[in-house]
N, C-alpha and C positions, 0 to 999 in steps of 0.2 A: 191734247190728251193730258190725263192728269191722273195720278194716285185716286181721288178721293171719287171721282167718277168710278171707278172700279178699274180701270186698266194699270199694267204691269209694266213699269220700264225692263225694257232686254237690253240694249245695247247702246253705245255710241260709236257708230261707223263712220270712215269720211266719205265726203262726197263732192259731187262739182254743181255748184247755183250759177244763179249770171251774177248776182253780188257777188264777188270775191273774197269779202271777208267772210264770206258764212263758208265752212269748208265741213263741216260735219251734221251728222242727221240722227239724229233721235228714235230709237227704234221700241214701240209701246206695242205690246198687245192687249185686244180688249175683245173678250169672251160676249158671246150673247147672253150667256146664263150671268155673266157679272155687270154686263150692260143692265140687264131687266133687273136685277136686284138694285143698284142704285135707281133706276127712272121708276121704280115702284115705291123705292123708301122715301122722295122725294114728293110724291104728292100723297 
């Protein structure tokens, strides 16, 4: 996920991976009405 694609960073939560060092997760929302305006500005 990404800003520029149209989705919104909300949070950073922790979490448990089987890697060990990764200990938190990244939490994006991303709207259909903000999806289809990016994949429409794009082509």
């Amino acid at each position: 996920m990404k800003e520029k694609t149209g989705a919104r960073f909300i949070d950073v939560k922790p979490a448990k991976f089987v890697d060990p060092k990764y200990t938190e997760q990244e939490v994006w929302e991303l709207t259909k009405s903000d999806w289809e305006k990016f994949k429409y500005d794009i082509f």
